[in-house]
Backbone of each chain as ProteinMPNN parsed JSONL, in Angstrom:
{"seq_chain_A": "XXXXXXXXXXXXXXXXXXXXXXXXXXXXXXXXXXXXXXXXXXXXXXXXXXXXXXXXXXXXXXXXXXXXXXXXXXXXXXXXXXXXXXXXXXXXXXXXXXXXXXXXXXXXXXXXXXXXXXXXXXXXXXXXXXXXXXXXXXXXXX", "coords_chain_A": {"N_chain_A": [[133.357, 41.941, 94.37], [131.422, 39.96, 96.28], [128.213, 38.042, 95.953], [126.746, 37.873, 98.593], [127.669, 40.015, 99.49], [127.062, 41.96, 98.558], [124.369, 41.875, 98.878], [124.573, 42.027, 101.7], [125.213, 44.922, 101.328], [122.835, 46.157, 100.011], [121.317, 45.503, 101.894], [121.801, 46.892, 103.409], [121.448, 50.029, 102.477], [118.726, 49.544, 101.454], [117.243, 49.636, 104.348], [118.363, 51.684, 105.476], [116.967, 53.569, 103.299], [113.881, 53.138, 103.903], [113.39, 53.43, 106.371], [113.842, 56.169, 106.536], [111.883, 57.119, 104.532], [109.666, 56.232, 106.174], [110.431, 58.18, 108.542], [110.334, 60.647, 107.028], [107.93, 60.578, 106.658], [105.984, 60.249, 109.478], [106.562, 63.374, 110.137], [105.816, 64.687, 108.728], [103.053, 64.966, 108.684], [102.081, 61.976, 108.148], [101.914, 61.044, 110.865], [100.224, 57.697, 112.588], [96.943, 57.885, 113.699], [95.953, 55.92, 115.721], [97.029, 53.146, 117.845], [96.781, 51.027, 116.056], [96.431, 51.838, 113.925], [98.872, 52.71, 113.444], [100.889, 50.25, 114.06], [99.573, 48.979, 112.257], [101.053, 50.302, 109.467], [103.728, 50.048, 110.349], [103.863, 47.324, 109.671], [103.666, 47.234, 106.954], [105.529, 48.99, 106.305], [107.579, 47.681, 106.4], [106.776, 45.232, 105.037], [107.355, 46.3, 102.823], [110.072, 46.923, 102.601], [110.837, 44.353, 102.511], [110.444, 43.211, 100.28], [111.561, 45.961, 98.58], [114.204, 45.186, 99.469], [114.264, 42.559, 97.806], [114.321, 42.921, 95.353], [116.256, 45.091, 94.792], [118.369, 43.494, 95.579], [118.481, 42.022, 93.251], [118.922, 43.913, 90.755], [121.5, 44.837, 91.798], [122.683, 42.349, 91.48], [123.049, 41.948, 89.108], [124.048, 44.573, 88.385], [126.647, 44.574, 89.809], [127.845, 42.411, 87.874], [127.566, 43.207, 85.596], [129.505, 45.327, 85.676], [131.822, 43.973, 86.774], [132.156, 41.892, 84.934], [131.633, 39.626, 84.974], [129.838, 37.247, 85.972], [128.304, 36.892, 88.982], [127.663, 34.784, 91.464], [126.269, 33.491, 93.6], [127.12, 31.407, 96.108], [127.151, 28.134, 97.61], [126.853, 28.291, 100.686], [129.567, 28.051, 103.068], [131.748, 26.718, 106.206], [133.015, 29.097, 106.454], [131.435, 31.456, 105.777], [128.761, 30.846, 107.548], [130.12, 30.808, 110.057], [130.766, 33.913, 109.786], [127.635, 34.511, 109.562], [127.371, 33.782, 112.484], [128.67, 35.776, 114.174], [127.633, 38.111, 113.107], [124.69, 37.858, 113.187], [125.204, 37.534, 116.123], [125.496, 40.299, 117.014], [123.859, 41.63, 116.018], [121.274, 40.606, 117.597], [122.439, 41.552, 119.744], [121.727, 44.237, 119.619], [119.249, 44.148, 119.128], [117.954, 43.467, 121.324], [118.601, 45.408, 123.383], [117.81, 47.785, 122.285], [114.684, 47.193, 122.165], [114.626, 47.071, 124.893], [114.739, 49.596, 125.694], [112.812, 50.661, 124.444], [110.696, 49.366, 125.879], [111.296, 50.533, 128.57], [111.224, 53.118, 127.517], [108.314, 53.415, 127.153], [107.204, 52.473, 129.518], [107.997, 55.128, 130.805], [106.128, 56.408, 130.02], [106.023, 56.949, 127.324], [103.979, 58.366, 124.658], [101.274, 55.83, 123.134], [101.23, 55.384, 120.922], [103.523, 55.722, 119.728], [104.685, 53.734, 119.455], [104.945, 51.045, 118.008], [106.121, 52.712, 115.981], [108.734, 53.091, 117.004], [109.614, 50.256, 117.753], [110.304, 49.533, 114.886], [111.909, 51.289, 114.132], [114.315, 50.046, 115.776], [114.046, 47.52, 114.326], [115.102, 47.958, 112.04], [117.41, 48.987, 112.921], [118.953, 46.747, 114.144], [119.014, 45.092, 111.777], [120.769, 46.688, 110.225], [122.898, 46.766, 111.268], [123.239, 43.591, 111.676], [124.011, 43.509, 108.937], [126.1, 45.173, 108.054], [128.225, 43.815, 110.335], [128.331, 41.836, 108.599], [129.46, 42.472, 106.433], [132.032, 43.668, 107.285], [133.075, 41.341, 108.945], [133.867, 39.304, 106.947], [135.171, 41.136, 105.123], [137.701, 42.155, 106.994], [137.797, 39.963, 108.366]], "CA_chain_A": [[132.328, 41.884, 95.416], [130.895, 39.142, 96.057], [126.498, 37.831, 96.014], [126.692, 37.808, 100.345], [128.955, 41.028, 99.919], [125.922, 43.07, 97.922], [123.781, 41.595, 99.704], [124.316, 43.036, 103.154], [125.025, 46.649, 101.121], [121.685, 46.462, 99.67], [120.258, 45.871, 102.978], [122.197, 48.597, 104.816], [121.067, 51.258, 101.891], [117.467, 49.339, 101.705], [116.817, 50.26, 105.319], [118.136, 53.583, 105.184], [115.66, 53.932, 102.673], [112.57, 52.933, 104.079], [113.842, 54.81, 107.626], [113.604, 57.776, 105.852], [110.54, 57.494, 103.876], [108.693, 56.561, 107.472], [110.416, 59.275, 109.31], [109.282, 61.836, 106.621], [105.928, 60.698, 106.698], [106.009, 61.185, 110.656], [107.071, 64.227, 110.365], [104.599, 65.467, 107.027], [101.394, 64.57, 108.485], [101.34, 60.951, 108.363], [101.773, 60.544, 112.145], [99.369, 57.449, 112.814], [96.105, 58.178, 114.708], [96.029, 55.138, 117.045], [97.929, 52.193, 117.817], [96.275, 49.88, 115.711], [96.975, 52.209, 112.275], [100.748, 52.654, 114.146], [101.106, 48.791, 114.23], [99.322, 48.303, 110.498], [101.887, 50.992, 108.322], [104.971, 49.177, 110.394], [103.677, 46.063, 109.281], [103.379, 47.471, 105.049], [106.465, 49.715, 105.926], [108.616, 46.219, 106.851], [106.661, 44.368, 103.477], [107.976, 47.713, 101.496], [111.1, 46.706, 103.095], [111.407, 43.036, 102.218], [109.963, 43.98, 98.463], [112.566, 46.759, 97.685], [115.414, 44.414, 99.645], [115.04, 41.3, 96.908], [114.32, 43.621, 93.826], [117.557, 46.257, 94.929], [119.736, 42.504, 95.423], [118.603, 41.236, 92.101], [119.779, 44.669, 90.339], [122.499, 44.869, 92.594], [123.839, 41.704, 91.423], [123.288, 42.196, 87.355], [124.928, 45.894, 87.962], [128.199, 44.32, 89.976], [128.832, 41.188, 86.907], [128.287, 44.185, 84.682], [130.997, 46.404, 85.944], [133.585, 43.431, 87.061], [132.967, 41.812, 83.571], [132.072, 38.05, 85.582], [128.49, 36.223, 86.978], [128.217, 37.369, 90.506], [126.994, 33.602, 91.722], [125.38, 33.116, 94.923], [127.777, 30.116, 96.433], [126.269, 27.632, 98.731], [127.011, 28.863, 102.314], [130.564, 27.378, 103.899], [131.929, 27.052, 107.279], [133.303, 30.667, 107.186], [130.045, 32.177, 105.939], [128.175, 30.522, 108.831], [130.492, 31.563, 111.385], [130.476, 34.918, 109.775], [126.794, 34.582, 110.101], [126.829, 33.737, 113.61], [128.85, 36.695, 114.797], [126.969, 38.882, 112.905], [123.484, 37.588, 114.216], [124.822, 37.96, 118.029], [125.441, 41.51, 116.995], [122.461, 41.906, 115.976], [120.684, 40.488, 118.7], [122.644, 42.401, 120.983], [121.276, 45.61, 119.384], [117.801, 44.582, 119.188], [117.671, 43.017, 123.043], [119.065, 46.801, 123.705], [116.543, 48.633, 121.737], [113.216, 46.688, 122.608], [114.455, 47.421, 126.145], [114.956, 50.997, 125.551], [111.472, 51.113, 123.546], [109.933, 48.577, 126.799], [111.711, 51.545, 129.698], [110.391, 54.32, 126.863], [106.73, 53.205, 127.558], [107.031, 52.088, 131.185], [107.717, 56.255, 131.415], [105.14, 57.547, 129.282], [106.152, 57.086, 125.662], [102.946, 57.79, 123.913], [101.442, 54.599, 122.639], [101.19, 55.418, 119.414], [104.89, 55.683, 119.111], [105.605, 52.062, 120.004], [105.186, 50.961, 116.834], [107.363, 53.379, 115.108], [110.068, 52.451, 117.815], [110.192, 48.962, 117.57], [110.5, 49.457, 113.686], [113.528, 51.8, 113.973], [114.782, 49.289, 116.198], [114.271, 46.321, 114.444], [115.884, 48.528, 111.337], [118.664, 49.035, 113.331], [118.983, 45.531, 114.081], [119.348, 45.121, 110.402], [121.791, 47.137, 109.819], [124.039, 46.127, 112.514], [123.141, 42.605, 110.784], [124.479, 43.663, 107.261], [127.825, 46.094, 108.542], [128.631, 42.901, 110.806], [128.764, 41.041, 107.676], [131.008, 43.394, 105.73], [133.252, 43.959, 108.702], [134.1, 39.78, 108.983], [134.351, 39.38, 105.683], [136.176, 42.2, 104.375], [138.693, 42.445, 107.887], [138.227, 38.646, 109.303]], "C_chain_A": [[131.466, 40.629, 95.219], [129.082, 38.769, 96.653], [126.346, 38.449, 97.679], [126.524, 39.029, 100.273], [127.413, 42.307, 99.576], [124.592, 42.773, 98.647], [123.018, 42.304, 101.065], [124.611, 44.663, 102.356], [123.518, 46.693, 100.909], [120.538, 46.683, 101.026], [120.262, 47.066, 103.84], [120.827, 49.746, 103.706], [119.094, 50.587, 101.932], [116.891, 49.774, 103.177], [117.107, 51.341, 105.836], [117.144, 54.015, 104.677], [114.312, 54.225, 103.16], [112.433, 53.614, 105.66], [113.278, 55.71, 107.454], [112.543, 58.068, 105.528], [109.771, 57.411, 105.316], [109.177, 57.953, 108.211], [109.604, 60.324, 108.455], [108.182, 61.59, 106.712], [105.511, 60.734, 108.114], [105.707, 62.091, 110.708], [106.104, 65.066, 109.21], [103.509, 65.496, 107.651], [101.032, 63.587, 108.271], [101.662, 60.33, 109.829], [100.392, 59.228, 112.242], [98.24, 57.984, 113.825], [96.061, 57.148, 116.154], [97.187, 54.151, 116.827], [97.894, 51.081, 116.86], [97.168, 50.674, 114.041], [98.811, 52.121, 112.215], [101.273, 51.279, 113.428], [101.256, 48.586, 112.424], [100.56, 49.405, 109.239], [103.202, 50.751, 108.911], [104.892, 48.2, 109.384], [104.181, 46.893, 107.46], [104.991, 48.211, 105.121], [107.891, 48.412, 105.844], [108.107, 45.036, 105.661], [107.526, 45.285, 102.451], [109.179, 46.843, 101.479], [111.411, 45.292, 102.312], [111.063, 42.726, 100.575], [110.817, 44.4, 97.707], [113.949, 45.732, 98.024], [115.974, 43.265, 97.92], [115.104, 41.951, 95.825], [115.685, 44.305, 93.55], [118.782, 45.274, 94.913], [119.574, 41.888, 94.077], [119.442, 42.376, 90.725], [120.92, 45.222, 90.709], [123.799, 43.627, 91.698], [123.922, 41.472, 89.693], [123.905, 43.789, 87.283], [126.574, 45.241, 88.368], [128.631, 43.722, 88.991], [128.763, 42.238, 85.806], [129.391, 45.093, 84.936], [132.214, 45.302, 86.403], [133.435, 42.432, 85.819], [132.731, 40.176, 83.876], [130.754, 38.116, 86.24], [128.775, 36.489, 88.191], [126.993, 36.093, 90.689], [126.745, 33.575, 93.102], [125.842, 31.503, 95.177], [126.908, 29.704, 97.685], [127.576, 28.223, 100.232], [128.422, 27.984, 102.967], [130.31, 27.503, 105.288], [132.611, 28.359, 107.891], [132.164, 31.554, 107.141], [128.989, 31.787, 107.067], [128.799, 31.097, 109.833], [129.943, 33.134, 111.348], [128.784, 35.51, 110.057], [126.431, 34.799, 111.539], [127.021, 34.561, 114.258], [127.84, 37.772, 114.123], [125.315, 39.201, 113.283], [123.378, 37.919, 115.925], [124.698, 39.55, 117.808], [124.216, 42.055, 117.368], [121.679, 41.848, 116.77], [121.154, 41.147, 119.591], [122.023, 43.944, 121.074], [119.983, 45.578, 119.482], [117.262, 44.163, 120.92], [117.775, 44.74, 123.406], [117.756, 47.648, 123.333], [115.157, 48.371, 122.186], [113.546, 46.897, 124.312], [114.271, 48.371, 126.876], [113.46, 51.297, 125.507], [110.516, 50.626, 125.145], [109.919, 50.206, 128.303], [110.804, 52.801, 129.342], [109.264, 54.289, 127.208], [105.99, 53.394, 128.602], [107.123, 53.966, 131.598], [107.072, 57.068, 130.545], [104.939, 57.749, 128.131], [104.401, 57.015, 125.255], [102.419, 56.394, 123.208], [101.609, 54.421, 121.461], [102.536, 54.937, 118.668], [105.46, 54.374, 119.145], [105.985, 51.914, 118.382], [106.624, 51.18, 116.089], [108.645, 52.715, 115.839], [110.839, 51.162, 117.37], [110.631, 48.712, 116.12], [111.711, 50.085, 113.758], [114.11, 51.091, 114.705], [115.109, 48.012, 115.501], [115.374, 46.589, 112.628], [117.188, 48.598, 111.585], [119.405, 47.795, 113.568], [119.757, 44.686, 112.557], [120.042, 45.505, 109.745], [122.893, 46.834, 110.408], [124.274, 44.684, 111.764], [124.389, 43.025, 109.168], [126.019, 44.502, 107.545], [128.516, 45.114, 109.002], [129.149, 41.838, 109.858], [129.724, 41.307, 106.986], [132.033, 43.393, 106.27], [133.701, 42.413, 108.545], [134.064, 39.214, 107.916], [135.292, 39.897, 105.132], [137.849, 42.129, 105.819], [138.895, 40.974, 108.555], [137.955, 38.817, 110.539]], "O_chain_A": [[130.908, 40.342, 94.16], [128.743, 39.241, 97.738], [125.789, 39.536, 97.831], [125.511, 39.512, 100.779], [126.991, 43.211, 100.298], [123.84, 43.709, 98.917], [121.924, 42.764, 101.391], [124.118, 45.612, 102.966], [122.913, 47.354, 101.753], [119.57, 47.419, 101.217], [119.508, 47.777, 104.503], [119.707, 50.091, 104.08], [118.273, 51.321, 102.485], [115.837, 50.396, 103.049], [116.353, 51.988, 106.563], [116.367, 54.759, 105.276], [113.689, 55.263, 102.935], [111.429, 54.235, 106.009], [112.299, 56.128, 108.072], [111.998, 59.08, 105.968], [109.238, 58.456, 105.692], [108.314, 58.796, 108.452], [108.548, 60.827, 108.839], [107.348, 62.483, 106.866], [104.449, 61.353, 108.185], [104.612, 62.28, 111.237], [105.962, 66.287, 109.279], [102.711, 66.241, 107.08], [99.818, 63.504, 108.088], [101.658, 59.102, 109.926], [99.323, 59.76, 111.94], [98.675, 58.548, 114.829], [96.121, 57.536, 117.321], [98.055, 54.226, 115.957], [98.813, 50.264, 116.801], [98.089, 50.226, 113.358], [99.627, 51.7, 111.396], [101.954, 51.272, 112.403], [102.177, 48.291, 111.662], [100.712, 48.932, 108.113], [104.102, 51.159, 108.177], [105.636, 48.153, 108.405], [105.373, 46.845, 107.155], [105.701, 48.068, 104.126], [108.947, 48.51, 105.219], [108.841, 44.091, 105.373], [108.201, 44.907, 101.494], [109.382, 46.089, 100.527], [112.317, 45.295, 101.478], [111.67, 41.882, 99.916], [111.128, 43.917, 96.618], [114.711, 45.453, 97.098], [117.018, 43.139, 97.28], [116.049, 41.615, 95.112], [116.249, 44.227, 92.459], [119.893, 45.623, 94.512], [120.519, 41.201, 93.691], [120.276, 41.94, 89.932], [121.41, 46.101, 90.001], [124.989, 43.761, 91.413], [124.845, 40.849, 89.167], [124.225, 44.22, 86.175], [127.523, 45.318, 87.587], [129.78, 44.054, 88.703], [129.73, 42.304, 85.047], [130.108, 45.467, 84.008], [133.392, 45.661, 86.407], [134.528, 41.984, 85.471], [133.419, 39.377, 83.241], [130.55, 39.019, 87.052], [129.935, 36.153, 88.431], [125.831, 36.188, 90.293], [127.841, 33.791, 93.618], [125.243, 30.545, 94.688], [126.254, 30.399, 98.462], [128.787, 28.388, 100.378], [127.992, 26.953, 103.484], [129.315, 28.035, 105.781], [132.776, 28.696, 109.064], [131.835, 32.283, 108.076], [128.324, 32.752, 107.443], [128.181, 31.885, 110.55], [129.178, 33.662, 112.154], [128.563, 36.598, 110.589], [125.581, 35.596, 111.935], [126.167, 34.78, 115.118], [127.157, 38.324, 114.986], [124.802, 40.285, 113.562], [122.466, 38.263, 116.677], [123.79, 40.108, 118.426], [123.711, 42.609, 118.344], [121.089, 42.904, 116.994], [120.347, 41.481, 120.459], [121.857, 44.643, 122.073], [119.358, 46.582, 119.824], [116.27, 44.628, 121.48], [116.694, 45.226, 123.74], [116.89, 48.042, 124.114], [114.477, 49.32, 122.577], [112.538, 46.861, 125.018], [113.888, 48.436, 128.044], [112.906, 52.024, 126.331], [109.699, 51.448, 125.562], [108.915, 50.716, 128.8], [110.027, 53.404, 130.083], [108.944, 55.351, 127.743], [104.924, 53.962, 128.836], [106.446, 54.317, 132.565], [107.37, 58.241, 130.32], [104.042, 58.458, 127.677], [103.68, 56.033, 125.434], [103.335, 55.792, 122.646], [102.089, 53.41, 120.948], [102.731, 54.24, 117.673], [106.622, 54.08, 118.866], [106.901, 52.421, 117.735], [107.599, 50.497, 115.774], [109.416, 51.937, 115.278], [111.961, 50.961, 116.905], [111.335, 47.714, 115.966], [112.683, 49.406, 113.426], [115.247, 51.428, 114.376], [116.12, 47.375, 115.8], [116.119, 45.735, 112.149], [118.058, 48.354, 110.75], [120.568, 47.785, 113.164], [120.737, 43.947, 112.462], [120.229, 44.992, 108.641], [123.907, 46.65, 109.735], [125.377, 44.509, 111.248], [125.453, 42.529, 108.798], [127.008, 44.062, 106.959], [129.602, 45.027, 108.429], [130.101, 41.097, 110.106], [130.731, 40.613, 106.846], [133.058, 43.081, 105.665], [134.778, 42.255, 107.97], [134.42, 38.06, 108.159], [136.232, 39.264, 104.651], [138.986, 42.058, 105.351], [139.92, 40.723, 109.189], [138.213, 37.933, 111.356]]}, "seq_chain_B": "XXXXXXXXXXXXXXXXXXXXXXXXXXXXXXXXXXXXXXXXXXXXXXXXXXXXXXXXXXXXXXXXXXXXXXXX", "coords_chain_B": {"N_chain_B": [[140.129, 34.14, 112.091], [140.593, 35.032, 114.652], [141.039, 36.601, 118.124], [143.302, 39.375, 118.262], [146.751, 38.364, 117.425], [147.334, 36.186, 114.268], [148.051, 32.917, 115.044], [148.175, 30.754, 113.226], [149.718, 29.813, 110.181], [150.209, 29.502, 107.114], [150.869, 27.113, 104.006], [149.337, 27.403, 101.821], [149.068, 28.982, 99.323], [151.787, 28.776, 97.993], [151.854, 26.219, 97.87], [149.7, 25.654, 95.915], [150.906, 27.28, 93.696], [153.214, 25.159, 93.36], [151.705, 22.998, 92.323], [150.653, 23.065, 90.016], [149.931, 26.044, 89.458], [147.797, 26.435, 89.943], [144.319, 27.226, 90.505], [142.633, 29.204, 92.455], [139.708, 29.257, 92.957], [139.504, 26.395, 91.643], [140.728, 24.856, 93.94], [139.372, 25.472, 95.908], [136.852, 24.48, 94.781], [137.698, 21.568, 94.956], [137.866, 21.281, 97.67], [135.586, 22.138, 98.759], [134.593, 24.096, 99.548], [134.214, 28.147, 99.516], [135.41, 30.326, 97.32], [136.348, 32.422, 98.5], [137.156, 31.609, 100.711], [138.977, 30.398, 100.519], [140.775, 32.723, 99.376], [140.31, 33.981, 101.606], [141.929, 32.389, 103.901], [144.483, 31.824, 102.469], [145.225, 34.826, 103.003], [145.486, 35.358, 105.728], [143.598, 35.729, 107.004], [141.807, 34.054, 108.122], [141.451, 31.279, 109.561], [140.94, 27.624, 109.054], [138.209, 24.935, 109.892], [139.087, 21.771, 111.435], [138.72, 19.928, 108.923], [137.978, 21.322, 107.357], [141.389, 21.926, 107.062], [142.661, 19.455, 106.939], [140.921, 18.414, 104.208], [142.142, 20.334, 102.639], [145.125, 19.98, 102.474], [145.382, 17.683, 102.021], [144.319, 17.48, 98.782], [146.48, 18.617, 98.012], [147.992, 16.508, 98.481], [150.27, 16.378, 100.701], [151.297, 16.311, 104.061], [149.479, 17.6, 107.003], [151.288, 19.081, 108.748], [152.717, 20.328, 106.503], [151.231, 22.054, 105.058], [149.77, 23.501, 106.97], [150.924, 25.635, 109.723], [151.832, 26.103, 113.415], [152.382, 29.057, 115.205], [154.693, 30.365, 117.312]], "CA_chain_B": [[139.212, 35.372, 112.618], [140.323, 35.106, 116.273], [141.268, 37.729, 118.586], [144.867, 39.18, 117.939], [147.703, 38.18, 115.814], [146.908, 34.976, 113.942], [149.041, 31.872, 115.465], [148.034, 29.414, 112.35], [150.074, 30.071, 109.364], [149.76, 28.737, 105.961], [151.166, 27.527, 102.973], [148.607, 27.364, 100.708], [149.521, 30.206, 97.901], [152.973, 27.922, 97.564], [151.351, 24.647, 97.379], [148.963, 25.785, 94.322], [152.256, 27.352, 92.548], [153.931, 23.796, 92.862], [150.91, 22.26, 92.114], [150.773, 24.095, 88.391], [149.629, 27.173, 89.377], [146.015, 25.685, 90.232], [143.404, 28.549, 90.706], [141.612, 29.071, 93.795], [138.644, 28.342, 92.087], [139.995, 25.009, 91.252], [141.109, 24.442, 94.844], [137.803, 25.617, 97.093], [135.919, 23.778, 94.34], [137.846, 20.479, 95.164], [138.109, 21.267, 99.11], [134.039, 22.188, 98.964], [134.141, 26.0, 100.324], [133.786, 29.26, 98.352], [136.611, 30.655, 96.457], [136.43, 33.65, 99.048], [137.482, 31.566, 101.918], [140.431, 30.264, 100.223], [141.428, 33.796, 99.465], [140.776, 34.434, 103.445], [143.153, 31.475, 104.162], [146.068, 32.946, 102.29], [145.692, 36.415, 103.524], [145.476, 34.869, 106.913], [142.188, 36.544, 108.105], [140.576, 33.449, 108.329], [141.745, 29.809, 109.979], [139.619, 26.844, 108.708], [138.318, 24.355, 110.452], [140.653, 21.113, 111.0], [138.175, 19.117, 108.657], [138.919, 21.934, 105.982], [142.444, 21.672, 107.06], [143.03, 18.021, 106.349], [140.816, 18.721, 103.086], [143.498, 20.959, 101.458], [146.784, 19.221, 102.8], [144.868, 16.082, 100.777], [144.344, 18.171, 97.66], [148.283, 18.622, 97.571], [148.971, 15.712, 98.719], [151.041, 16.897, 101.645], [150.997, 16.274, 105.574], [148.476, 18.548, 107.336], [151.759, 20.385, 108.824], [153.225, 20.893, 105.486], [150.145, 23.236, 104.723], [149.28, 24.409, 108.229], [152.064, 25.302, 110.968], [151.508, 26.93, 114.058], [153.51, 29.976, 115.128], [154.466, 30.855, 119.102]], "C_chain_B": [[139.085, 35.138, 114.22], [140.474, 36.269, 116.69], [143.277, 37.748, 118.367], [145.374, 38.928, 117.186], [147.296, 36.778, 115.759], [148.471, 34.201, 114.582], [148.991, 30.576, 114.177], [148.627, 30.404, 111.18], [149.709, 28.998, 108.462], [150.797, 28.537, 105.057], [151.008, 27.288, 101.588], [148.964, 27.928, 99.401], [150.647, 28.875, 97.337], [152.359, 26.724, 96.939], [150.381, 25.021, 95.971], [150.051, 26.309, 93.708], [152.547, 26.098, 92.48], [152.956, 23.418, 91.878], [150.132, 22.862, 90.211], [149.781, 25.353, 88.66], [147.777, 27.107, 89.866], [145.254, 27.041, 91.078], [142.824, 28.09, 92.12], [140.617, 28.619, 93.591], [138.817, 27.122, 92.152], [140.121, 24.745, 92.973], [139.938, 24.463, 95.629], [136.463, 24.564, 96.067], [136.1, 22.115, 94.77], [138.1, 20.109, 96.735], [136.416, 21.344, 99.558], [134.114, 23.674, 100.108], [134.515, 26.884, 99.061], [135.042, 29.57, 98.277], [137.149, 32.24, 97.669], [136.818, 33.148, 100.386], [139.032, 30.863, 101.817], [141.512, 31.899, 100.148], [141.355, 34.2, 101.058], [141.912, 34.113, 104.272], [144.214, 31.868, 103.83], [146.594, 34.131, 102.783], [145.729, 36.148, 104.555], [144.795, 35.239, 108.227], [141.266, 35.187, 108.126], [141.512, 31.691, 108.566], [140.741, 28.803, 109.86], [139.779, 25.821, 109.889], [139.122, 22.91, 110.275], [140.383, 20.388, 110.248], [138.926, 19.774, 107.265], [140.785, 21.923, 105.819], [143.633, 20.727, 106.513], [142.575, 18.217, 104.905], [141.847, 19.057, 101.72], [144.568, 20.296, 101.256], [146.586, 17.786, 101.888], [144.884, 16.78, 99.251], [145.656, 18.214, 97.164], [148.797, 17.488, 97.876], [150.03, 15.494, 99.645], [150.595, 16.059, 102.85], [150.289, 17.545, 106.06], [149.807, 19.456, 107.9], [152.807, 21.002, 108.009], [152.484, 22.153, 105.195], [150.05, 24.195, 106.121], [150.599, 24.105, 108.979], [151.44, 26.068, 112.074], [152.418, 27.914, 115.364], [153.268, 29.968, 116.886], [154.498, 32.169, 118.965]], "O_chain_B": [[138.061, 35.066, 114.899], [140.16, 37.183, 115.928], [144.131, 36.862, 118.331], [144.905, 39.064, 116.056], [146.966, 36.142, 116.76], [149.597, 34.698, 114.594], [149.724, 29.59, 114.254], [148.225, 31.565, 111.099], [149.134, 27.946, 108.739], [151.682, 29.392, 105.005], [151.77, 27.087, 100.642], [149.131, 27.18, 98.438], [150.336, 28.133, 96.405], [152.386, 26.375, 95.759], [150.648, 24.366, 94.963], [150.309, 25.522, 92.797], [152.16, 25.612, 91.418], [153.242, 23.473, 90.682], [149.005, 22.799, 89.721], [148.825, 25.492, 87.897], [146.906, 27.968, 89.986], [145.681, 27.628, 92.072], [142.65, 26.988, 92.641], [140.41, 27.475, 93.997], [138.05, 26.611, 92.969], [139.062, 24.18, 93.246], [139.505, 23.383, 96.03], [135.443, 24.075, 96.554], [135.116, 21.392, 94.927], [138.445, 18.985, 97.1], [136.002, 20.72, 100.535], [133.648, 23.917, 101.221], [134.956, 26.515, 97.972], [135.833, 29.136, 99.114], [138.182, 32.89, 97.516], [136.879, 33.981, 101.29], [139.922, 30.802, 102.665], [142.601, 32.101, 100.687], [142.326, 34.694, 101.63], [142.62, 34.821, 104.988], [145.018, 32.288, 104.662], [147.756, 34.489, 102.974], [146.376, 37.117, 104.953], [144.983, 35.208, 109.443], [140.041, 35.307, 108.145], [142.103, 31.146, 107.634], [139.685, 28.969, 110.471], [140.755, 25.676, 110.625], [139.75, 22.723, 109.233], [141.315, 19.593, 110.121], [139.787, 19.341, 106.499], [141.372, 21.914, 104.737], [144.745, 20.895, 106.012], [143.509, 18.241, 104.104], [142.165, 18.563, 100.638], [145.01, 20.0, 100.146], [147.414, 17.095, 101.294], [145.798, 16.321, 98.567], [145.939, 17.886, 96.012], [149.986, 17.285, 97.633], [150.736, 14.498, 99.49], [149.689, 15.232, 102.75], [150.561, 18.579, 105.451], [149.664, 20.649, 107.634], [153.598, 21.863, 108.396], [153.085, 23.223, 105.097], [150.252, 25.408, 106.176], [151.231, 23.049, 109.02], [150.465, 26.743, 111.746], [152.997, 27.367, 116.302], [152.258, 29.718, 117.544], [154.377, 32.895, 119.952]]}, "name": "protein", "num_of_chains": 2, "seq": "XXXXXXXXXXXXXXXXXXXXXXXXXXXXXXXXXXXXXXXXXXXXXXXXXXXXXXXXXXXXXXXXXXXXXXXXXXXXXXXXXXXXXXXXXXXXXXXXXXXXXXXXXXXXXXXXXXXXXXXXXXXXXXXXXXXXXXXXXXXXXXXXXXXXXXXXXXXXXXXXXXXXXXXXXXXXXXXXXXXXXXXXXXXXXXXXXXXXXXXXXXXXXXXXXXXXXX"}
């Protein structure tokens, strides 16, 4: 497996993660009160996010060279990792154009405001994951 | 990584046997791409571009359609 390869896993399972922990806290009793607190525990839940991401790829990539026995190096970027980038970015964008339009329609009929927030975060989560599977997928299959 | 069955064949794997067995490693290090796109190239999930193309076919020493052919 290679640096890229752990990479996008860490991000898939990193935003599972932090999914989860916001939905339960939804769902517990930390519903925000307004839009503004909504907005501010996206914001800390999306630092959590980019926090546990580099910490989970740095033990990510001292657990893979321990189990295959070989330096898991972080190569400079070719012309297949770029492409593979680029399809994996339209993905992405195609999921979050989708979602923020969903979340935009959600509103336009009533979505509480509170919930934006949350929305656009499981959206831009999803985004992210679509991102990181997209990578695996043209990598691993071409 | 187009759509469909690949039309660019290769024959990279061969040319590093002649060439004493020369590691992939060794080869993406002297072509300038990652060792993971040479292994793409052989398995034939991945067609480089014709810059990397010429690259390799220079590495062996070859004509670009000694290395690369392209299938109907």
């Amino acid at each position: 497996m290679t640096a890229k390869e752990i990479s996008a896993v860490v991000m898939v399972l990193s935003a599972i993660a932090i999914s989860a922990w916001v939905a339960w806290d939804m769902t517990h009793g930390g519903l925000a009160a307004s839009l503004s607190e909504a907005a501010w525990k996206m914001l800390w839940a999306i630092g959590y996010s980019i926090g546990l991401n580099i910490v989970a790829v740095i033990i990510g990539v001292i657990a893979v060279s321990i189990v295959q026995r070989e330096e898991v190096k972080d190569e400079r970027a070719d012309e297949r990792d770029k492409l593979v980038n680029g399809k994996a970015m339209r993905n992405a964008y195609f999921v979050l154009s989708i979602g923020v339009l969903l979340v935009l329609i959600w509103q336009a009929l009533g979505l509480e405001a509170v919930f934006g927030p949350y929305a656009l975060f499981g959206v831009s989560m999803l985004a992210g994951v679509t991102f990181a599977i997209s990578q695996l997928y043209y990598y691993r299959m071409g | 990584m187009g759509k469909g069955e690949p039309h660019i064949v290769n024959t990279v794997r061969t040319l590093r046997f002649h060439a004493g067995e020369m590691t992939q490693a060794a080869l993406a290090e002297k072509v300038g791409v990652t060792r993971q796109t040479i292994v793409a190239i052989e398995q034939g999930r991945y067609s480089p571009s014709l810059e990397v193309a010429f690259r390799i076919a220079r590495v062996f020493g070859v004509p670009l359609e000694q290395a690369f052919q392209y299938q109907d």
